[in-house]
N, C-alpha and C positions, 0 to 999 in steps of 0.2 A: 578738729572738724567733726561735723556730726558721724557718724557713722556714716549713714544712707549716703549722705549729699559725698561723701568721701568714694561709697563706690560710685555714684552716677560720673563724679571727674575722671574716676581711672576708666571708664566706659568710655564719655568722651572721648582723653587723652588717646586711647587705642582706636581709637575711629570706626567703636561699635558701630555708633550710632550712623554712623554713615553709610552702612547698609541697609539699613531703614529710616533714611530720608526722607522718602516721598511718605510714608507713615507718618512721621514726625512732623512733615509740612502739614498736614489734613489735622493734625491735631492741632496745634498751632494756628490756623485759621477759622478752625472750629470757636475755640476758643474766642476769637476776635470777633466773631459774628455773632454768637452768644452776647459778646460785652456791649456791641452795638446795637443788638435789638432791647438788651435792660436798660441802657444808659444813655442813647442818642451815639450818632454818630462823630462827631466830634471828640475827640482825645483832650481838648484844653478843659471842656467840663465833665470827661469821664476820664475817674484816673483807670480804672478796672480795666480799660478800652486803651488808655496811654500804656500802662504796663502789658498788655498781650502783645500790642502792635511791639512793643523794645525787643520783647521776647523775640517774636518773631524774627525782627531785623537780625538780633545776634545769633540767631541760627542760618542767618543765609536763607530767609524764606525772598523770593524774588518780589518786588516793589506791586506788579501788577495782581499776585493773590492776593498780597494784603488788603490792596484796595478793593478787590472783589467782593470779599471778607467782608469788609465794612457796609458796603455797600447792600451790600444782602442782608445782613443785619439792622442796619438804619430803615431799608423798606424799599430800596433803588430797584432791589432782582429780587426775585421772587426766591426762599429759603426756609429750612427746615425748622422748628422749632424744637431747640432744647430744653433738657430739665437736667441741672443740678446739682447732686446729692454725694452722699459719702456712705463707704460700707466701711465699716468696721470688722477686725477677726484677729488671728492669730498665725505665724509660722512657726515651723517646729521650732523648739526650745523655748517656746513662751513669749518669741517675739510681737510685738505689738504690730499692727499694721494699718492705717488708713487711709481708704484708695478710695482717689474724688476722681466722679464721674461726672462725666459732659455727654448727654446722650438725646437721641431722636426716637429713643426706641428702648424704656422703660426693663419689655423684658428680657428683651435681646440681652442687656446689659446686665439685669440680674444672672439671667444662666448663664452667660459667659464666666463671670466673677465666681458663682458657686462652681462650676466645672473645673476651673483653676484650684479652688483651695480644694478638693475633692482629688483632683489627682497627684498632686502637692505635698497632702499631710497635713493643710491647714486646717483651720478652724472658723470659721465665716461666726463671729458674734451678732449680741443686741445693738442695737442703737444706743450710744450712751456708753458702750464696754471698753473702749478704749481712747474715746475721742477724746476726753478728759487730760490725756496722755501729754495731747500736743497743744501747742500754743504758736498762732498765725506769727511771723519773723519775718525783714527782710533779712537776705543773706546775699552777700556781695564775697566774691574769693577774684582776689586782685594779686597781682606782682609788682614790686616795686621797692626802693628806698626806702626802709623800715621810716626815719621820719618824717618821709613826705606822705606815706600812705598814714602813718597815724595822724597828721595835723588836715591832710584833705577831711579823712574821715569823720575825725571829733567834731571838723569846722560844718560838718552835711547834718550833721546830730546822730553821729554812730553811739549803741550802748556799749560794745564789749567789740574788742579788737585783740583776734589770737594767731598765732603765728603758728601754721600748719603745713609741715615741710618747706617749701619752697615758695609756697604763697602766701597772701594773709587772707584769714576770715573776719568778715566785719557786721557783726549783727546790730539791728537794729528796729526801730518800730516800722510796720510794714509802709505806712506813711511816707518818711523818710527818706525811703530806697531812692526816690528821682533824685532828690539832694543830692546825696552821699555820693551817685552816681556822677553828679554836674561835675564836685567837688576835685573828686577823682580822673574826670575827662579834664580838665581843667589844669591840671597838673602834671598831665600826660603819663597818669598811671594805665597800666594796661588790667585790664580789666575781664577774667579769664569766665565769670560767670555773674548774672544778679540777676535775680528773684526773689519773690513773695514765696516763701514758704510755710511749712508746718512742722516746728521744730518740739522733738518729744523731752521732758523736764526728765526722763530719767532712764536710763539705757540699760540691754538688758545682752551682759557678757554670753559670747556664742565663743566654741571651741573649734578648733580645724574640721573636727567630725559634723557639726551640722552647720558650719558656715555656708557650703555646697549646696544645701536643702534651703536654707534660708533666701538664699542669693535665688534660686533658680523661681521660688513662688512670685518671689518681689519682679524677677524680668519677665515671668510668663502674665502676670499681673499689667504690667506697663507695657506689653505689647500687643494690648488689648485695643481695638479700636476705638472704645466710648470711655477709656479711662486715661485720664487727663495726666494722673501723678499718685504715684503712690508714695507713702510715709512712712517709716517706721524706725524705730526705737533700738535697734541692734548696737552692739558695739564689738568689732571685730578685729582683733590686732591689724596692725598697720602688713606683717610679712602673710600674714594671710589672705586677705583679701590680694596683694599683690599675686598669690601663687594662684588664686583662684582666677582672677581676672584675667 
């Protein structure tokens, strides 16, 4: 599994995130009302707006925000208009990092991001410095009978299917992801995470000593109000990230 996507599950799995819930819901609908005011409100012809609204559900976001969400976005309640965009930089040891922002408020959201790599140790790059790096994925991490999860998956149109502790990872074109997913419900595989991600072509080995630094820009990054998801390229033994998380 990718690095990053490997600590967000041990995050998960410890029920970080469940302290910052109501966080987690605001972005999450954020996100959804963003897709509805580019794409109509409708999810059968916006897939961008189909996959926030899945998102959402699989976070336990409650039925009535979603609808809010859309709603606001489509034109029904009156709502904020978004921009966007992606910052590109660095974490200590050369880590690569890019962090997509969803924002109301352009600067708010620049000085929070530089304030973060500023007390961190990062590196805030150009446009263009790292983005190259990653390449859009879906990513589905599922449990089940090694040959029912590989023939649901091959039969959704998965590229590459790998066995990562206890679950499988199943990458593929970000397209795909609803298949793969049908495929998968369908079989009655359990299905522990799927998303559209930004998966980075070549990682960059972090030691026990700056695993700590690395980890802490990436969560003070992501518990950012106007940032949506951060990315990045790390690769950190398996017993370390355990001892950090």
């Amino acid at each position: 599994m990718a690095g990053h996507s490997k600590w967000a599950n041990i995050k998960h799995r410890k029920g970080r995130q469940d302290a910052k819930r109501g966080k987690l819901f605001a972005k999450l609908t954020r996100a959804i009302e963003a897709a509805a005011r580019a794409g109509g409100g409708d999810p059968e012809g916006n897939a961008t707006l189909a996959t926030a609204i899945q998102k959402a559900k699989d976070a336990s976001v409650p039925k009535d925000n979603i609808e809010r969400a859309v709603a606001r976005g489509a034109g029904g309640v009156e709502g904020a208009e978004y921009e966007e965009f992606y910052y590109e930089g660095y974490a200590p040891g050369g880590v690569a990092l890019l962090i997509h922002v969803l924002t109301d408020n352009r600067n708010r959201a620049a000085s929070d991001v530089r304030a973060v790599f500023t007390r961190s140790g990062g590196s805030l790059g150009e446009p263009g410095s790292v983005g190259y790096l990653f390449e859009q994925r879906g990513l589905i991490l599922a449990s089940g009978d090694e040959d029912t999860v590989m023939m649901a998956a091959l039969e959704g149109g998965a590229d590459d299917i790998t066995e990562s502790g206890d679950q499988w990872e199943i990458v593929s074109a970000p397209g795909v992801l609803g298949a793969i997913r049908a495929e998968l419900e369908a079989a009655d595989i359990v299905i522990d995470q799927a998303e559209v991600t930004q998966m980075p072509s070549t990682s960059v080995p972090v030691d026990a000593a700056t695993a700590p630094k690395v980890l802490r820009i990436v969560d003070a990054l992501e518990d950012l109000d106007d940032v949506q998801a951060v990315y990045a390229n790390f690769d950190i033994p398996d017993e370390v990230l355990a001892e950090v998380g």
